[in-house]
N, C-alpha and C positions, 0 to 999 in steps of 0.2 A: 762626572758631575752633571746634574742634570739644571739646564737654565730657564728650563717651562713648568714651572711646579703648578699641581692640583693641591689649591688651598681647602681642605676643609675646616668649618665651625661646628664643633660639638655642640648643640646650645644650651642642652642642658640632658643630665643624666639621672639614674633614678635613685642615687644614693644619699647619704642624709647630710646634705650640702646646701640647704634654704637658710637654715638659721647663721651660718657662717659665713654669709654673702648675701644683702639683699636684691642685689639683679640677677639671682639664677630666677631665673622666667619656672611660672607655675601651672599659668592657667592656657589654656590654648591660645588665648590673643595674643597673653605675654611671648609664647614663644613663637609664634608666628610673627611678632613682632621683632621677636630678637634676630632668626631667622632672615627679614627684611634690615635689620640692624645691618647684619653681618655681610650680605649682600653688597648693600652701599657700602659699607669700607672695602669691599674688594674679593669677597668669599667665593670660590669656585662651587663650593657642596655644602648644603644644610644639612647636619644629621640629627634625628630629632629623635628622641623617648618622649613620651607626656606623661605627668603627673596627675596625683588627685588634687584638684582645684583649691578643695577645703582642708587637707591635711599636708600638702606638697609632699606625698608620698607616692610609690608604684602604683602607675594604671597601664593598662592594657585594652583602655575602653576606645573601640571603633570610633565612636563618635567624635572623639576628642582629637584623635590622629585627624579625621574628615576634616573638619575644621581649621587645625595648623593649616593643611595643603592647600581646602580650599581658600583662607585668608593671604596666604601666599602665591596664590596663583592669579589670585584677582590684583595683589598690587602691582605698583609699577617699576618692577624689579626682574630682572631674572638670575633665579641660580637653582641647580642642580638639587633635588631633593631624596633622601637618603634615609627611608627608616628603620627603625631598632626592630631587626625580627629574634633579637637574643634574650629576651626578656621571659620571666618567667621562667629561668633553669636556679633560682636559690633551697638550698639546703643548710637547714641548721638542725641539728639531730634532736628529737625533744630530750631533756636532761632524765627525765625518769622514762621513758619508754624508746632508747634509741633507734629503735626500727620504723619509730613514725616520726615526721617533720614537725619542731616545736615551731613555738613564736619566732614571726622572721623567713619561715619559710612560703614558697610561693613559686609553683611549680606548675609548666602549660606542656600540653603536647604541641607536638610540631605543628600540627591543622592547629590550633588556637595562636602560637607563636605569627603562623604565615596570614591569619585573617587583613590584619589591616594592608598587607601587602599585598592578598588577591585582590583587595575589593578595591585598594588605591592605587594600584599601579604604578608606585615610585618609578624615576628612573633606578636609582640603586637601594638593595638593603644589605644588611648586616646579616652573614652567617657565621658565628662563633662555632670555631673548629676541634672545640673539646670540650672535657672538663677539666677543672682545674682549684686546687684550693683557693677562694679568692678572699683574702683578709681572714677574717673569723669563720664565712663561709666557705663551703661547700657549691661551685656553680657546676651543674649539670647539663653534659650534652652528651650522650653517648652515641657510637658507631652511629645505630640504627635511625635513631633519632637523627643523626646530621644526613644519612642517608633520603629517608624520609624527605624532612625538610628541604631538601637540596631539590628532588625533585619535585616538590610543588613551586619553587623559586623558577626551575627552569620552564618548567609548564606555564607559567605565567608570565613569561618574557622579561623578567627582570634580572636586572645583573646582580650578581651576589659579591658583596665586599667581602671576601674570606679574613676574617678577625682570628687570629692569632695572637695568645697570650704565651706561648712556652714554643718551642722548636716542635715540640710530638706534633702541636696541631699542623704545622707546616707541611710537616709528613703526611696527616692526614688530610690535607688539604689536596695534594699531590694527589693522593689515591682516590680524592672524588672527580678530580679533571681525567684521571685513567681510565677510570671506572661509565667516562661519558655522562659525567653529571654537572659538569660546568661547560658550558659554552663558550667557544671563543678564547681568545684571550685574558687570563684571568687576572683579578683585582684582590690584593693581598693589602689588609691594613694588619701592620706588625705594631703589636700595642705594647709599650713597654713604660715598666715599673710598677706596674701593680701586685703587691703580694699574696700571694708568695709565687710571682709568675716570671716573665722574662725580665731581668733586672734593665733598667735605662742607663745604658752605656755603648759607647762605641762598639767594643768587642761584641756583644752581646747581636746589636746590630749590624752586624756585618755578617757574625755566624747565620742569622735568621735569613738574612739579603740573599747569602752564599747558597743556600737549598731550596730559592725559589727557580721553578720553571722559567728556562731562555724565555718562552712567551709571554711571561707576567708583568703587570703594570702594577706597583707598589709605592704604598705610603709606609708611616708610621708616626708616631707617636709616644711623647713620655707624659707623663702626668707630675703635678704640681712644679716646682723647682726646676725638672726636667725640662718640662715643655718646649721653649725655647732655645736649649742647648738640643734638642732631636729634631727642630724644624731645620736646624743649620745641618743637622750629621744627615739626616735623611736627603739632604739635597746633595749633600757633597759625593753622596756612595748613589745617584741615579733615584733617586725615590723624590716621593711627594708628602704632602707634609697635612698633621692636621692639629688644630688649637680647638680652646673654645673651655667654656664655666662649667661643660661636662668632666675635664680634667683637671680642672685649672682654675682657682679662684684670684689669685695674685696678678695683678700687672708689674709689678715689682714690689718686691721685699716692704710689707706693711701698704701696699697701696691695692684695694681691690680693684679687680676688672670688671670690666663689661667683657660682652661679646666682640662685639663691634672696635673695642679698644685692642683685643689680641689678636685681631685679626689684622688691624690696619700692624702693628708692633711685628706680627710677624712678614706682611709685605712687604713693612723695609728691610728686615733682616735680609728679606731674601734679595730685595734689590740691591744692599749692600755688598753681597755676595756674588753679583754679577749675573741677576735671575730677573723673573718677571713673573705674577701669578697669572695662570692660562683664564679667559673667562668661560663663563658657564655654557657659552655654545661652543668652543674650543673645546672646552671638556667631554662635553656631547663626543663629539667627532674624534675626538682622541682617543676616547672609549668603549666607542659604538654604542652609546645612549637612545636609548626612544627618547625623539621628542614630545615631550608634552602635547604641542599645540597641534601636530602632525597625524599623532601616531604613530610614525614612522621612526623606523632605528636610523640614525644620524649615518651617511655613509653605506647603507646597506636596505633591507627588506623590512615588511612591517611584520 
């Protein structure tokens, strides 16, 4: 069991979840706002996608990342910042010509994936360790491409949160730390219940826990319903835990959430539990994070 959990807040994700909840944050301030929301209830890691302003759909616009960080950086707040470098792997086959991407599709190479993470220097991002069918799509990450990716992540001194959706990526997650492409100790978020991927249940969790690396520091995650039944399982099998309006619209059954509202819901859970969320320089140091304000990796070199 672990009693020092790493809280993180998803705050908001790219899927089509604006109209079914009015506080998934849209615009940069919104979610640099939710961000510092989430903070003050107690959040160890912001992890942030942005949206289009005007349509609250996928963006991938530099600008709008700069912006989150820098409005986050300037408040008076601290927590741990975490961007989406998994964006831009969707496939949807077009219906009369299946060899080309219909409507819905929206597909980066790895240098367009890694941009806002060269040029911002998160402490952590996301590296999605496969593909995998996700809902009606098709999400794309192959070999190469995670290859690829991995080392422009490592060359830029940021830690890669390894995102695994199914048990293969686990494996392949393995074989980029063998291969000398993860540094250090590595950071596994096991993401569960998204179709058609690793279903959200204990078993399922424990199988994925079971084939990580002795060296690995591990969250995970369930989505809707889940959520809160995987912040408790993830603590009790050693792992760290993550919420937030990117999985999760519900505070309880008919009641929507905020950010800031699942985050506090899930700090009692875990105090309930006989836990404590670590804060954001804790986390640093637990994870051998650059600081921000430093430079410098918390506990080690710059």
């Amino acid at each position: 069991m672990n009693r020092n959990v790493i809280l993180t807040c998803a705050v908001t994700g790219a899927g089509d979840t604006t109209g079914k909840n009015p506080n998934v944050p849209v615009t940069p301030q919104q979610i640099a706002d939710n961000c510092i929301e989430a903070a003050r209830a107690g959040a160890s890691i912001a992890h942030i996608h942005v949206r289009d302003p005007e349509t609250g759909g996928i963006s991938h616009s530099l600008d709008h990342f700069r912006e989150v960080m820098e409005r986050v950086r300037e408040a008076d707040v601290d927590i741990v910042m975490n961007i989406t470098a998994g964006g831009g792997g969707d496939w949807i086959p077009d219906v009369e010509d299946p060899t080309r991407g219909g409507p819905g599709t929206d597909i980066q190479t790895p240098a367009q994936r890694h941009e806002p993470v060269g040029e911002l220097l998160p402490e952590l991002c996301t590296l999605d360790c496969g593909s995998l069918n996700f809902g009606d799509m098709v999400y794309i990450n192959t070999a190469d491409w995670l290859r690829e990716h991995a080392r422009l992540v490592q060359a830029a001194g940021v830690k890669p949160e390894l995102e695994c959706f199914d048990l293969g990526h686990v494996w392949f997650a393995r074989q980029l730390q063998q291969e000398g492409l993860i540094d250090g100790d590595p950071l596994y978020q096991l993401c569960l219940g998204i179709p058609w991927g690793a279903e959200a249940d204990p078993e399922t969790m424990l199988a994925m826990r079971n084939k990580l690396p002795e060296n690995a520091n591990w969250a995970a995650f369930g989505i809707g319903r889940h959520q809160m039944p995987m912040v408790a399982q993830a603590m009790m099998l050693g792992g760290h835990a993550r919420v937030g309006l990117e999985d999760n619209l519900y505070l309880e059954k008919g009641v929507l959430a905020t950010n800031g509202g699942l985050v506090e819901k899930a700090g009692n859970l875990i105090e309930t539990l006989g836990g404590r969320v670590m804060t954001p320089a804790e986390t640093r140091a637990h994870l051998k994070l650059r600081d921000p304000s430093t430079g410098k990796v918390v506990g080690g070199e710059a």
